[in-house]
Biopython code that builds the backbone (N, CA, C, O; Angstrom):
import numpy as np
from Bio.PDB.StructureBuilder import StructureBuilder

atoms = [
    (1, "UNK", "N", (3.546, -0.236, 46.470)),
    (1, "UNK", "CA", (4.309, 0.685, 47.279)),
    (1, "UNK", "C", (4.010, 0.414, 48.737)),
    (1, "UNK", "O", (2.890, -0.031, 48.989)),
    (2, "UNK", "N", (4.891, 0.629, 49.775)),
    (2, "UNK", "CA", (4.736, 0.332, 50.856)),
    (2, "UNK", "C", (5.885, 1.784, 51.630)),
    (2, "UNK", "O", (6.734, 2.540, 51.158)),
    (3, "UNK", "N", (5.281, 1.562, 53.010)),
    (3, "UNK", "CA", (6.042, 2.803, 53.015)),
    (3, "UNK", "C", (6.457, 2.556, 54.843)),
    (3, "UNK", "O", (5.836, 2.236, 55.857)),
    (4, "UNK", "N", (8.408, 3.068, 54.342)),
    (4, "UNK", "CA", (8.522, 2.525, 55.852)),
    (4, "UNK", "C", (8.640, 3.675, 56.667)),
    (4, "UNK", "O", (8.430, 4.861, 56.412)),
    (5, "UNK", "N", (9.179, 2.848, 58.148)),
    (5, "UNK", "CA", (8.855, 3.252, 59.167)),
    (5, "UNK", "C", (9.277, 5.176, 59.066)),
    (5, "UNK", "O", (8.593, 6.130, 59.435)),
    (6, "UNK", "N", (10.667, 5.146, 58.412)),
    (6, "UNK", "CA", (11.325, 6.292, 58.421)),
    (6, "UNK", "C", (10.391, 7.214, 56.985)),
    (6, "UNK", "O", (10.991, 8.191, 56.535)),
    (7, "UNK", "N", (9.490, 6.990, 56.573)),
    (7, "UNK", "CA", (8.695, 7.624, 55.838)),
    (7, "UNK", "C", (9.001, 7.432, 54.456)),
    (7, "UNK", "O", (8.156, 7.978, 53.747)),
    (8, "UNK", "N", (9.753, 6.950, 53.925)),
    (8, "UNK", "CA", (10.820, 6.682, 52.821)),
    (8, "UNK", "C", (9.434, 5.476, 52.049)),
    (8, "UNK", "O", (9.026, 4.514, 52.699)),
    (9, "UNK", "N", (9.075, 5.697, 51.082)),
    (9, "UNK", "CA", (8.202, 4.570, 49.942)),
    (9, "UNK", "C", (9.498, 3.606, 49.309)),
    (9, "UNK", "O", (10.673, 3.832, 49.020)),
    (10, "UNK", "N", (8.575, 2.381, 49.265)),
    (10, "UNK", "CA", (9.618, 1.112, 48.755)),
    (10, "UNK", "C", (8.458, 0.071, 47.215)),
    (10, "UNK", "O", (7.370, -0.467, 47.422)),
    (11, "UNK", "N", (9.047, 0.108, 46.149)),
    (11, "UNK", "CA", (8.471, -0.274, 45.042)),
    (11, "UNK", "C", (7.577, -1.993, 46.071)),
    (11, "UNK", "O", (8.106, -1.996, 47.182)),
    (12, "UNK", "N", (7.109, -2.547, 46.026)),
    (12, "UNK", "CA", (6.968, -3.468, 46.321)),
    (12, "UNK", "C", (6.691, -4.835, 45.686)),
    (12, "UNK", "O", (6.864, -4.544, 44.502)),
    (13, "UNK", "N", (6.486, -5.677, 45.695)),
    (13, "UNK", "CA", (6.626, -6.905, 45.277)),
    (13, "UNK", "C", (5.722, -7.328, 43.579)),
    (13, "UNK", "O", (5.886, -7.989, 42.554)),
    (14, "UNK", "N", (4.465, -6.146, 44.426)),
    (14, "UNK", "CA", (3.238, -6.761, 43.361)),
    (14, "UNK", "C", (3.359, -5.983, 41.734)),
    (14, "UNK", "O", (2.829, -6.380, 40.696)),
    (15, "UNK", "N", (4.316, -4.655, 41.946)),
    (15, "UNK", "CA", (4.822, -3.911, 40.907)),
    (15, "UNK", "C", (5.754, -5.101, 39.574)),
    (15, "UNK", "O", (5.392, -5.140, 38.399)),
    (16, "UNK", "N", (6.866, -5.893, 40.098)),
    (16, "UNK", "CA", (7.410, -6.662, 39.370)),
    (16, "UNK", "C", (6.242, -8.010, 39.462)),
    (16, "UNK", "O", (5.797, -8.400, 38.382)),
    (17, "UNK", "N", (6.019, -8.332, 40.057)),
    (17, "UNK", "CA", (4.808, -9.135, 39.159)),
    (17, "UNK", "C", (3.764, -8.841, 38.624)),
    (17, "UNK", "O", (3.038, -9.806, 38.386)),
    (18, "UNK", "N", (3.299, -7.615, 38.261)),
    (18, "UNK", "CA", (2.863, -6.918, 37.371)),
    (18, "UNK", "C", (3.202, -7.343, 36.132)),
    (18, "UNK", "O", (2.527, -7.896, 35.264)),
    (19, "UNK", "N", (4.605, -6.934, 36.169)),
    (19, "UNK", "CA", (5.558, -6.861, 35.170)),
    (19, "UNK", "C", (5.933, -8.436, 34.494)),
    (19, "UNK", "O", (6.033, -8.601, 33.278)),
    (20, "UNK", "N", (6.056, -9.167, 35.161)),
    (20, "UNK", "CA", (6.245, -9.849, 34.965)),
    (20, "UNK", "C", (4.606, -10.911, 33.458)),
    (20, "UNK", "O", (4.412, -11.503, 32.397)),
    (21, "UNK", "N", (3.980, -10.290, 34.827)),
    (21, "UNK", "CA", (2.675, -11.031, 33.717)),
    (21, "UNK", "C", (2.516, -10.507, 32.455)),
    (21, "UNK", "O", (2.007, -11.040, 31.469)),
    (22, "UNK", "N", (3.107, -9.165, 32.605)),
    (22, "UNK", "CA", (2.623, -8.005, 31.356)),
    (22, "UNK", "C", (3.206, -9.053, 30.344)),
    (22, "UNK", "O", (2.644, -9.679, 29.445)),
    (23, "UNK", "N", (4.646, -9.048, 30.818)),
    (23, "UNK", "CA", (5.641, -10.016, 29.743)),
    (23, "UNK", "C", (5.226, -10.792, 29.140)),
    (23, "UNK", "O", (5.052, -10.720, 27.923)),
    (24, "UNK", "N", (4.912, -11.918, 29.998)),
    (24, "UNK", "CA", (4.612, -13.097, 29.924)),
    (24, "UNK", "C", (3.116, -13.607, 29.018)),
    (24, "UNK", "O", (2.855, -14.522, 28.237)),
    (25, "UNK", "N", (2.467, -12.623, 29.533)),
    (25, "UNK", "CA", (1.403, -12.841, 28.590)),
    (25, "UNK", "C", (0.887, -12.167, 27.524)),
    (25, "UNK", "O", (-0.085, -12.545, 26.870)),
    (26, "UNK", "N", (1.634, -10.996, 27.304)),
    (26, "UNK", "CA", (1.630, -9.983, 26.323)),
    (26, "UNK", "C", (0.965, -9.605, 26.535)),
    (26, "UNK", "O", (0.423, -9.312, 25.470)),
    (27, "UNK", "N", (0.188, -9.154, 27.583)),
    (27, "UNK", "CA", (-0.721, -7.985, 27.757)),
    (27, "UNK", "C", (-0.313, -6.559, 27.282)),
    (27, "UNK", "O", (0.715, -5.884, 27.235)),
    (28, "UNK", "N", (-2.066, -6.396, 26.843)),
    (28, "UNK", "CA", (-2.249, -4.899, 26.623)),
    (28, "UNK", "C", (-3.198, -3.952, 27.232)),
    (28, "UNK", "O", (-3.590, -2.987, 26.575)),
    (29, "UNK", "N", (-3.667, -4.192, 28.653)),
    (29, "UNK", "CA", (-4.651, -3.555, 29.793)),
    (29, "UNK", "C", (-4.473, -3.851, 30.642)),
    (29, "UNK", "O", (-4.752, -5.048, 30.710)),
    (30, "UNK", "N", (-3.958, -3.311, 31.926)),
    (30, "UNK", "CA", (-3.638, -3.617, 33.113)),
    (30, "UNK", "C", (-4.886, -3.043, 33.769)),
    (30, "UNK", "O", (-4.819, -1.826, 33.944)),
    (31, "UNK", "N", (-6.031, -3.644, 34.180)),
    (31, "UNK", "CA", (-6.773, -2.643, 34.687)),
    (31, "UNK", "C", (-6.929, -3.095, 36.681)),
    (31, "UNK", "O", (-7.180, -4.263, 36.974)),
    (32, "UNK", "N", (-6.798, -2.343, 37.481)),
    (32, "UNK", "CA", (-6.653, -2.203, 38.878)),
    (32, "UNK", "C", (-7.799, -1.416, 39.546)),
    (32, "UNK", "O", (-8.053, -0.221, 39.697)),
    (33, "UNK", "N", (-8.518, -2.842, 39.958)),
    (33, "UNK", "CA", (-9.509, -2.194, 41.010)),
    (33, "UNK", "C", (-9.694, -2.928, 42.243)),
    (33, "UNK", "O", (-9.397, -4.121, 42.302)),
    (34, "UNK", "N", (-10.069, -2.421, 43.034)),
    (34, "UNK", "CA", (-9.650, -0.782, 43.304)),
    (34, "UNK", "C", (-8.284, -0.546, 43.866)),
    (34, "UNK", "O", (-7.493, -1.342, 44.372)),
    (35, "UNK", "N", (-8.179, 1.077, 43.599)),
    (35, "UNK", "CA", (-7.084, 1.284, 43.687)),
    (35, "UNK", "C", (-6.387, 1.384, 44.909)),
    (35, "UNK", "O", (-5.369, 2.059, 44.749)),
    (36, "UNK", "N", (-6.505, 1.050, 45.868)),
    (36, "UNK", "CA", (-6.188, 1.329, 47.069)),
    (36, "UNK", "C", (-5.647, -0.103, 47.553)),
    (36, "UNK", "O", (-5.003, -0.083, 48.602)),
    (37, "UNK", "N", (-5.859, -1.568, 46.807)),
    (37, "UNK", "CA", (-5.510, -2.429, 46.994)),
    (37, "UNK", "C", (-3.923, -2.494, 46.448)),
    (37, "UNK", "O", (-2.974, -3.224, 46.735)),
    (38, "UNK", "N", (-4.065, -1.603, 45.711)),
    (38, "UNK", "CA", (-2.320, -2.065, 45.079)),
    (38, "UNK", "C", (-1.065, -1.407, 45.456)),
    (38, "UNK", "O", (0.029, -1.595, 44.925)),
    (39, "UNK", "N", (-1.366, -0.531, 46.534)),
    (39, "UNK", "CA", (-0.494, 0.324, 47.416)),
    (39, "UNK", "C", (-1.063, -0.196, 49.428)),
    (39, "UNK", "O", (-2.147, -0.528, 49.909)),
    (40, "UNK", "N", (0.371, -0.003, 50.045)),
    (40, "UNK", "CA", (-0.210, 0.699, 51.404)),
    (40, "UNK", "C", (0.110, 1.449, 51.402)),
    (40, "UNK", "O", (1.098, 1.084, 52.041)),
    (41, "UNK", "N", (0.311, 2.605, 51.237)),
    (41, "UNK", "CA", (0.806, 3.878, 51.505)),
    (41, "UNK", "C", (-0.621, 4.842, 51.847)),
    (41, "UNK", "O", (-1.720, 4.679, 51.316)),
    (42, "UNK", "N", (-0.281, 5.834, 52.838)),
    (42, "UNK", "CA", (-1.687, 6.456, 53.238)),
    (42, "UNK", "C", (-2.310, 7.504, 51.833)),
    (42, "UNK", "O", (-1.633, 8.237, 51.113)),
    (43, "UNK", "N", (-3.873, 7.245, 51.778)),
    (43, "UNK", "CA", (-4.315, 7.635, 50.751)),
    (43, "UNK", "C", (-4.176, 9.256, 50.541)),
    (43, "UNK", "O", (-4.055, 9.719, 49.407)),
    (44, "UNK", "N", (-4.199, 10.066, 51.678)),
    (44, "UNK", "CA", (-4.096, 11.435, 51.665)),
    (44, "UNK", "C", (-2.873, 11.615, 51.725)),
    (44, "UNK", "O", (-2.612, 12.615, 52.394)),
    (45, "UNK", "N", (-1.837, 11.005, 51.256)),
    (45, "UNK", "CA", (0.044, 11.168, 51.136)),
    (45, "UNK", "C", (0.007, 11.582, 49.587)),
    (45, "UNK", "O", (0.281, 10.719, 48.754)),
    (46, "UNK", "N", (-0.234, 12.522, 49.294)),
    (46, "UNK", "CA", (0.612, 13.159, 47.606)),
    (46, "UNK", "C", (1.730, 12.625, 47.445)),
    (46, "UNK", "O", (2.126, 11.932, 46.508)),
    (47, "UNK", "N", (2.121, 12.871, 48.140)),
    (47, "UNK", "CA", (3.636, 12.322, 47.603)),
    (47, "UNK", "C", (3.903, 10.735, 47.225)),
    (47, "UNK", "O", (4.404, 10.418, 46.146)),
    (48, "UNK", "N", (3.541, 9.841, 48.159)),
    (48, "UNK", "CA", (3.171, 8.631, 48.414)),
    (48, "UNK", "C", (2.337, 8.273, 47.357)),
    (48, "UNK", "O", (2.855, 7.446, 46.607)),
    (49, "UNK", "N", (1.525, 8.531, 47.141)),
    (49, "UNK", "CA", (0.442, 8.535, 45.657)),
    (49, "UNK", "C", (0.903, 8.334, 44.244)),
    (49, "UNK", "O", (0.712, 7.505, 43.354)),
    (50, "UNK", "N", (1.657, 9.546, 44.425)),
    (50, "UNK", "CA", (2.118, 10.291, 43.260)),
    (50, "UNK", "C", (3.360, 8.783, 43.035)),
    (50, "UNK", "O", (3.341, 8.040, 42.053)),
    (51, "UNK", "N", (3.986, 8.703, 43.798)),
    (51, "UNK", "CA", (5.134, 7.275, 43.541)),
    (51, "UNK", "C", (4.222, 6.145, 43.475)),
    (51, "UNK", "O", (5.000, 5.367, 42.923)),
    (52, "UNK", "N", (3.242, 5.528, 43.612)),
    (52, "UNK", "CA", (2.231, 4.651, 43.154)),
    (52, "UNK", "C", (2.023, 5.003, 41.771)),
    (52, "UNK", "O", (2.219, 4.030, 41.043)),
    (53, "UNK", "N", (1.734, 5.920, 41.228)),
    (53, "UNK", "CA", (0.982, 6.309, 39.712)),
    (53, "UNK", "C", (2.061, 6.546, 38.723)),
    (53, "UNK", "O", (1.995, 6.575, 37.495)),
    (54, "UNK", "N", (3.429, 6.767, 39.807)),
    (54, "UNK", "CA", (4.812, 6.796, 38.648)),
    (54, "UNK", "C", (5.116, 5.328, 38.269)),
    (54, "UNK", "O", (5.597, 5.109, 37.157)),
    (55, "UNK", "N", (4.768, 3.903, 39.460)),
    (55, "UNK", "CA", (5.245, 3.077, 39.049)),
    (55, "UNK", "C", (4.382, 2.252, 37.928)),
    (55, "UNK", "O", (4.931, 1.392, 37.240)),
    (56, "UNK", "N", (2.912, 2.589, 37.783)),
    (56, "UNK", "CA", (1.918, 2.601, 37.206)),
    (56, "UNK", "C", (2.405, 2.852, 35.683)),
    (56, "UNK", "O", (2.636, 1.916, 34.918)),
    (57, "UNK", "N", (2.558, 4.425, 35.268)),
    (57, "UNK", "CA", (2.947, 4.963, 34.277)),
    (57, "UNK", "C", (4.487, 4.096, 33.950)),
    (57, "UNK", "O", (4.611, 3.365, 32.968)),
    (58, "UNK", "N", (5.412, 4.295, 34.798)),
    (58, "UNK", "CA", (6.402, 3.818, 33.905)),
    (58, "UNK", "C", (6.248, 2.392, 33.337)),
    (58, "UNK", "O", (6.829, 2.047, 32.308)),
    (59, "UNK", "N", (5.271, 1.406, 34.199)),
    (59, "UNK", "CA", (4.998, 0.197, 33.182)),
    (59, "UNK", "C", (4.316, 0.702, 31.989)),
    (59, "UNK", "O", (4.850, 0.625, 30.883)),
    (60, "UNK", "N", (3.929, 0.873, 32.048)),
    (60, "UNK", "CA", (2.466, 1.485, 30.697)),
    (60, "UNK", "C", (3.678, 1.714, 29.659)),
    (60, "UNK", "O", (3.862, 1.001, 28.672)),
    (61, "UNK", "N", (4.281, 2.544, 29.938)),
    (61, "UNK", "CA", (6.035, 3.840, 28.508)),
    (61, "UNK", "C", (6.450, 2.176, 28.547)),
    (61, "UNK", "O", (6.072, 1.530, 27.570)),
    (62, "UNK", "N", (7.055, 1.588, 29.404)),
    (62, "UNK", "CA", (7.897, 0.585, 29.174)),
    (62, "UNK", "C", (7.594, -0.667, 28.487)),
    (62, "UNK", "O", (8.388, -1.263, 27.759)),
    (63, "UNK", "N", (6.317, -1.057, 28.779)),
    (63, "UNK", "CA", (5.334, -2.138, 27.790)),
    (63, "UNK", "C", (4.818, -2.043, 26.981)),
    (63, "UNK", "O", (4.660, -2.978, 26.196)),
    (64, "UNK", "N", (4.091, -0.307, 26.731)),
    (64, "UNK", "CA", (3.535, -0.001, 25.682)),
    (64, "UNK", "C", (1.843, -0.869, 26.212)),
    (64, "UNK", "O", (1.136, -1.694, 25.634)),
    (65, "UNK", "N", (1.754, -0.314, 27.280)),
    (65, "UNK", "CA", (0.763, -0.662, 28.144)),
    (65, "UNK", "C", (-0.727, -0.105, 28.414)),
    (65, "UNK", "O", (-0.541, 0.857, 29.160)),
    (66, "UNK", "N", (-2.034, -0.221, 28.194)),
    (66, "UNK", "CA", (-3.096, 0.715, 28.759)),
    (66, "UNK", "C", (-2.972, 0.167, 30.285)),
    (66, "UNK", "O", (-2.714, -1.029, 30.422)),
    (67, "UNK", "N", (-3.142, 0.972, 31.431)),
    (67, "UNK", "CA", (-3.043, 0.693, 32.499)),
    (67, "UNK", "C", (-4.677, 1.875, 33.100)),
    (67, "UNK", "O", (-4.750, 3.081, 32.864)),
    (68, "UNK", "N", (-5.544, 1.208, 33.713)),
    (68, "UNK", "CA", (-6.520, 1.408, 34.328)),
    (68, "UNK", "C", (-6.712, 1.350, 35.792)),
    (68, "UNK", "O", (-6.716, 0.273, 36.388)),
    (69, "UNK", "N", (-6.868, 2.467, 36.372)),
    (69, "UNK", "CA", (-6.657, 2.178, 37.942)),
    (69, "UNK", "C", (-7.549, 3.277, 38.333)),
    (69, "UNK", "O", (-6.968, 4.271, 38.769)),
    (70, "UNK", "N", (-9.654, 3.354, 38.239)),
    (70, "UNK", "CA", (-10.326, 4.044, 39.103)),
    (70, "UNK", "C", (-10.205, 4.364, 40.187)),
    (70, "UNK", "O", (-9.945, 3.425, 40.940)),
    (71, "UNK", "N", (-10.291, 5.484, 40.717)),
    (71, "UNK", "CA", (-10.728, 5.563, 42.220)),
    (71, "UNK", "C", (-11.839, 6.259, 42.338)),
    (71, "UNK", "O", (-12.041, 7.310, 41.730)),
    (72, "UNK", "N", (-12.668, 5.704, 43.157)),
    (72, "UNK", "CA", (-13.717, 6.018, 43.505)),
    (72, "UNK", "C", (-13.939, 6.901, 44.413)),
    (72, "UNK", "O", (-13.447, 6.261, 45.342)),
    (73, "UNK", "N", (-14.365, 8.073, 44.997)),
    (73, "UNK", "CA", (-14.791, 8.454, 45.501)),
    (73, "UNK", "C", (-15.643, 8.460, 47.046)),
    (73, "UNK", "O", (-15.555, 9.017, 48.140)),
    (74, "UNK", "N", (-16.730, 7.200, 46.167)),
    (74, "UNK", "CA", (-18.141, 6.648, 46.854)),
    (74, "UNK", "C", (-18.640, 6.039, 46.042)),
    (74, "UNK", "O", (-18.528, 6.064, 44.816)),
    (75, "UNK", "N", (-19.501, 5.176, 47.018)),
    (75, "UNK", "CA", (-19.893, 4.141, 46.400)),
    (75, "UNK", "C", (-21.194, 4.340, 45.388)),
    (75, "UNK", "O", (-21.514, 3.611, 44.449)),
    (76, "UNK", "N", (-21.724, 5.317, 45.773)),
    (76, "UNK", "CA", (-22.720, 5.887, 45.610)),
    (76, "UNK", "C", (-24.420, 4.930, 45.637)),
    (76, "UNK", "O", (-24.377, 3.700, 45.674)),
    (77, "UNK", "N", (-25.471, 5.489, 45.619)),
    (77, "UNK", "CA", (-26.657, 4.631, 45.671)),
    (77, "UNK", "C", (-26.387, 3.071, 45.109)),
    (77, "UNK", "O", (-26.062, 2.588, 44.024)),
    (78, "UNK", "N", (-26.651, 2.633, 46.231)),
    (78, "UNK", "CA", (-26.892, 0.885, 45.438)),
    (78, "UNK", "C", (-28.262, 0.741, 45.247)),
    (78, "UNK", "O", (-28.693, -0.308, 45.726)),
    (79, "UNK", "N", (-28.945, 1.327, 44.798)),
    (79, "UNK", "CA", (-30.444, 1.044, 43.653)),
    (79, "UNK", "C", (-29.625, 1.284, 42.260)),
    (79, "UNK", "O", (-28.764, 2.013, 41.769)),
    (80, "UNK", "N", (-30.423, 0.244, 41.973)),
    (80, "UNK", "CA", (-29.943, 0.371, 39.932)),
    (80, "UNK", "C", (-30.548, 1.116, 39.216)),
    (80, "UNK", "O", (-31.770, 1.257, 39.265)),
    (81, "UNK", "N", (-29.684, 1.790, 38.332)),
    (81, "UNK", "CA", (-30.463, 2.960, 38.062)),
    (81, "UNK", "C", (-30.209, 4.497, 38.259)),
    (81, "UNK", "O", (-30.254, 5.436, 37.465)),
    (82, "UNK", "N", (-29.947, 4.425, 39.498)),
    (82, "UNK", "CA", (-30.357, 5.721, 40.074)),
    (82, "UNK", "C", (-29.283, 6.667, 40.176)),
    (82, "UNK", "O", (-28.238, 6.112, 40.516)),
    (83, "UNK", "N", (-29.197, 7.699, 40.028)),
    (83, "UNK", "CA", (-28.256, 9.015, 39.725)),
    (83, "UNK", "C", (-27.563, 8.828, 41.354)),
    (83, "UNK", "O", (-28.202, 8.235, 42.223)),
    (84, "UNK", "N", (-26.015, 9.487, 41.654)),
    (84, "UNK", "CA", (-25.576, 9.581, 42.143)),
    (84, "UNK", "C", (-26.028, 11.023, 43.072)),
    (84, "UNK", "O", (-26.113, 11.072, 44.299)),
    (85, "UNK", "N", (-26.244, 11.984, 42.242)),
    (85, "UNK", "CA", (-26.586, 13.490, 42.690)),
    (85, "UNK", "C", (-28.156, 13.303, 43.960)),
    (85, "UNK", "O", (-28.986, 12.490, 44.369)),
    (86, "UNK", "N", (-27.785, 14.462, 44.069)),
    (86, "UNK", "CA", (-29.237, 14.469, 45.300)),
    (86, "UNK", "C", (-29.978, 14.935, 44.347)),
    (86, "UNK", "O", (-29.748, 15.864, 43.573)),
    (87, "UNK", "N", (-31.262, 13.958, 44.470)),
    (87, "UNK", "CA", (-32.369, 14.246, 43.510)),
    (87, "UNK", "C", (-33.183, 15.770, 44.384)),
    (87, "UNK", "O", (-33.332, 16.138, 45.550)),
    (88, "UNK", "N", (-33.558, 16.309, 42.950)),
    (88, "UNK", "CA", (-34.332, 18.187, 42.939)),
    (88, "UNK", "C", (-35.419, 18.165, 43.810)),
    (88, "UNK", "O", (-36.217, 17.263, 43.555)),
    (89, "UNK", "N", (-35.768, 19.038, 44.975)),
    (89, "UNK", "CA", (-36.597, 19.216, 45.664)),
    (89, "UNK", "C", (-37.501, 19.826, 45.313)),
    (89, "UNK", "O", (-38.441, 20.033, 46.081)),
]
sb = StructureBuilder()
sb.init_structure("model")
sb.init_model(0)
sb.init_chain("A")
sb.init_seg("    ")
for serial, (resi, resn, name, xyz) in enumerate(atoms, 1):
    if name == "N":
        sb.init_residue(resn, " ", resi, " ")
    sb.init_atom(name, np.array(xyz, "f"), 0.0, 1.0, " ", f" {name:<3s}", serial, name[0])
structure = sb.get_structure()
């Protein structure tokens, strides 16, 4: 998704070659990380979002697709191991 000047979202390129590979190789997991690479559209746009995760879903109904696309939050501690939460005082 890309989104123009006049605010209007446009499917973009990487959606049909998506599609295309799904085809082609008979895939059954599309998994997308991270998610912020497979759109420009601004991340705090609902609306904008929401048309990213429709074009998402309608491959998935249409291929008969698992489609995987985390978003993270944070990155959280890079020690291995270690809990995300603030450890108990």
């Amino acid at each position: 998704m890309t989104l123009e000047k006049s605010g209007r979202t446009v499917r973009g390129q990487l959606a049909d070659n998506l599609e295309a590979v799904i085809v082609a190789r008979r895939i059954d997991i599309v998994g997308i990380d991270p998610f912020v690479k497979s759109h420009s559209v601004e991340e705090n746009n609902n609306s904008a979002i929401d048309e990213v995760a429709q074009v998402l879903t309608d491959l998935a109904a249409k291929h008969n697709v698992a489609v995987d696309s985390p978003h993270h939050i944070s990155k959280g501690n890079s020690r291995s191991g270690q809990c995300q939460s603030r450890a108990r005082r």
